[in-house]
C-alpha positions as CSV (number, residue, x, y, z in Angstrom):
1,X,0.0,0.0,0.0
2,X,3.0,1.9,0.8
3,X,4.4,1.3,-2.6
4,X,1.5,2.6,-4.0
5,X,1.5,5.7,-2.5
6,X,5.1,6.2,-3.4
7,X,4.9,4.9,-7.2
8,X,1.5,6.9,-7.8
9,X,2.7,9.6,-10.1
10,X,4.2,6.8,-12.4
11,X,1.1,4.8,-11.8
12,X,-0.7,7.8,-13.5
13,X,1.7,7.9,-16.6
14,X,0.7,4.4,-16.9
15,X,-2.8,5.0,-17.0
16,X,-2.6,7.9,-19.3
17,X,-0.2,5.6,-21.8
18,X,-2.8,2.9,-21.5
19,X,-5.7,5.6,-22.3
20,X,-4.1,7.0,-25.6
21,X,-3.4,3.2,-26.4
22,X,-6.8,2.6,-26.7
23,X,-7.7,5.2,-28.2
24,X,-5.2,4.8,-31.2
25,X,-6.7,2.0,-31.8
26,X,-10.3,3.0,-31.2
27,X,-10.4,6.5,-33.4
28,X,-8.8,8.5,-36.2
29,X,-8.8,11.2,-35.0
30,X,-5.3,11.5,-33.5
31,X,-3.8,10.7,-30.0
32,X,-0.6,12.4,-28.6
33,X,0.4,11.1,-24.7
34,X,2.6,13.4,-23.0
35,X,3.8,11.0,-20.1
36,X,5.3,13.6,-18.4
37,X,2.3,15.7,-18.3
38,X,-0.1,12.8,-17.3
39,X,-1.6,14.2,-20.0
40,X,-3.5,12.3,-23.1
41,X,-4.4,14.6,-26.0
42,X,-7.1,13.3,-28.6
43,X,-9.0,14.9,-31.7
44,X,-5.7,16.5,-32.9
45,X,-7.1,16.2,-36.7
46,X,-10.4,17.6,-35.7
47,X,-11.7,21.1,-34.8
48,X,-11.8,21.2,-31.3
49,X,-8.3,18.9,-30.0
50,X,-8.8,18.5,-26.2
51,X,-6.2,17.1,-23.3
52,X,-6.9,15.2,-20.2
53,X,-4.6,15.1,-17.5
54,X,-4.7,12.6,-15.1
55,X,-4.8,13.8,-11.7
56,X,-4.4,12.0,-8.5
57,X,-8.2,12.5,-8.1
58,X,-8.6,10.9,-11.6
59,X,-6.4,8.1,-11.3
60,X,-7.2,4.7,-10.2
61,X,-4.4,4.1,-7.5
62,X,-6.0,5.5,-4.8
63,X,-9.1,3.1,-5.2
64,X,-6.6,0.5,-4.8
65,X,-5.7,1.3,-1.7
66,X,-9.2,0.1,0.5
67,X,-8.6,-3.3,-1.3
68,X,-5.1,-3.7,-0.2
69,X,-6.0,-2.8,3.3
70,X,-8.8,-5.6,3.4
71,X,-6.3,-7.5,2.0
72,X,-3.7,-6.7,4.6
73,X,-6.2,-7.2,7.5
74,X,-7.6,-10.5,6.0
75,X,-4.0,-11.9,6.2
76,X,-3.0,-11.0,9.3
77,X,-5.8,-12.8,10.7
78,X,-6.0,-15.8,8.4
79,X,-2.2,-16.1,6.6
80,X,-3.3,-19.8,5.6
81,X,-5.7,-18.2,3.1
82,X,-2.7,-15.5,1.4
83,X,-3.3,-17.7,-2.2
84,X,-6.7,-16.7,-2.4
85,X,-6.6,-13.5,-1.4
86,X,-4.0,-12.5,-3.3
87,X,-5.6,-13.8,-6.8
88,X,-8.7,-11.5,-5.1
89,X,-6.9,-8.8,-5.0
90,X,-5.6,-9.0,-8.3
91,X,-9.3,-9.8,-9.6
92,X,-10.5,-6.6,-7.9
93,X,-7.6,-4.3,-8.9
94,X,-8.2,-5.1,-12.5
95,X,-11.7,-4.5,-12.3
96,X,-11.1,-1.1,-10.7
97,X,-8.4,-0.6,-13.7
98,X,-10.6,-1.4,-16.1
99,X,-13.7,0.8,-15.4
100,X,-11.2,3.6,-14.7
101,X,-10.1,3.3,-18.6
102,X,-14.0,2.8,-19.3
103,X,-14.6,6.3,-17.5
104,X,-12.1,8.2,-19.3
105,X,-13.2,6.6,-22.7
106,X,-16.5,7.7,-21.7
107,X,-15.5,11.3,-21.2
108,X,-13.7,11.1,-24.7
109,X,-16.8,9.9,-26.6
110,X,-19.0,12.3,-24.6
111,X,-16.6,15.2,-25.5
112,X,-16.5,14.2,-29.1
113,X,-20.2,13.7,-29.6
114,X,-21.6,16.2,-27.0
115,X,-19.0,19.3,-27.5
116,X,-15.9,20.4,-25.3
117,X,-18.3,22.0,-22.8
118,X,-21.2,20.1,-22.3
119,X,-18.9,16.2,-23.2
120,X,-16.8,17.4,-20.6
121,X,-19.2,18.1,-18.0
122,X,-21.7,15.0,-18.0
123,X,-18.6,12.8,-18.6
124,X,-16.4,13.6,-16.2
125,X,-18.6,14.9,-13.2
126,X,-22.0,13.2,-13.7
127,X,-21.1,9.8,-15.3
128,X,-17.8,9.5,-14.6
129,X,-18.1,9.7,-11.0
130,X,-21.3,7.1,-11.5
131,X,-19.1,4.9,-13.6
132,X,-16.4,5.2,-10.5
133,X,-18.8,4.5,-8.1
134,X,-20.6,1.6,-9.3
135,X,-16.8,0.2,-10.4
136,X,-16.0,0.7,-7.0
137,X,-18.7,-1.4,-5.8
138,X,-18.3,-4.0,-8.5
139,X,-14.6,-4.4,-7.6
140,X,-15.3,-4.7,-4.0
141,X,-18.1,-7.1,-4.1
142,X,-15.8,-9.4,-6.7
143,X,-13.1,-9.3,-3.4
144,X,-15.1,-10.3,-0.6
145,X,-16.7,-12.9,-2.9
146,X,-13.7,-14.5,-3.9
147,X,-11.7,-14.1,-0.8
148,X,-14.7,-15.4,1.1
149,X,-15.7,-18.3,-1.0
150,X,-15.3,-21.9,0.5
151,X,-13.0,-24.0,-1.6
152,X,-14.6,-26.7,-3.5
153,X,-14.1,-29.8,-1.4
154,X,-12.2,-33.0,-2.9
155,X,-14.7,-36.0,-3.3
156,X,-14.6,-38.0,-0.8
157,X,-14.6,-42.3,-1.2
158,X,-17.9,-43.2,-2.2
159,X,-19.3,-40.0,-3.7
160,X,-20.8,-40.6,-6.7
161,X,-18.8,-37.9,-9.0
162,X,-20.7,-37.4,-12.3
């Protein structure tokens, strides 16, 4: 968690390189990533060319950070289960790192079809922080259910396995 913390402005270049990725592949309209900006830049051939920079607010890291305190305080008080609740955690964290990418894809498309000021507004604050929200949730709920899960038992002699 720590690490996290520490590594989170590189975290965010990562994001914003994933981010122009897709979108290369996505549109034509023309991606530039300025990684040391945070900063993705998209409808360069178009009239209105528009940057996002990825904030600490914006970035995904720190919604990483409630699952790897759960995770932390569900190994300290069962260590025997670490396998599990590592593969969990890395369930969870992708689900939280994929709806992060869904949210700013969303802003993009609501920019491009709804205009810089009005795309900008209902994707980042009203959907995006829906999308966050309910990716949150998702992500969480994913956790405690596969952390939580009994393992499926081994048959025992005389079960009838079909």
């Amino acid at each position: 968690m720590v690490v996290l913390v520490l590594i989170e402005r590189v975290y965010r270049v990562f994001e914003v390189q994933l981010t122009g990725g897709i979108l290369r592949v996505i549109t034509t309209s023309g991606v530039y990533v300025a990684g040391d900006r945070e900063t993705v830049y998209f409808g360069l051939s178009g009239a209105t060319p528009l940057g996002l920079q990825m904030t600490p607010e914006c970035s995904s890291v720190f919604l990483l950070i409630p699952l790897f305190l759960v995770t932390a305080a569900m190994l300290w008080f069962r260590p025997s289960n670490a396998h599990r609740l590592f593969l969990s955690l890395l369930a969870a964290s992708l689900v939280v790192i994929v709806v992060n990418q869904f949210r700013l894809l969303a802003i993009v498309g609501l920019v491009h079809w709804l205009g810089v000021d009005n795309g900008y507004y209902w994707g980042h604050t009203l959907l995006g922080s829906m999308v966050s929200v309910f990716g949150g949730a998702v992500a969480l709920v994913l956790f405690v259910w596969l952390a939580t899960r009994k393992p499926k038992s081994a048959p025992e002699v005389g079960d009838v396995v079909r």
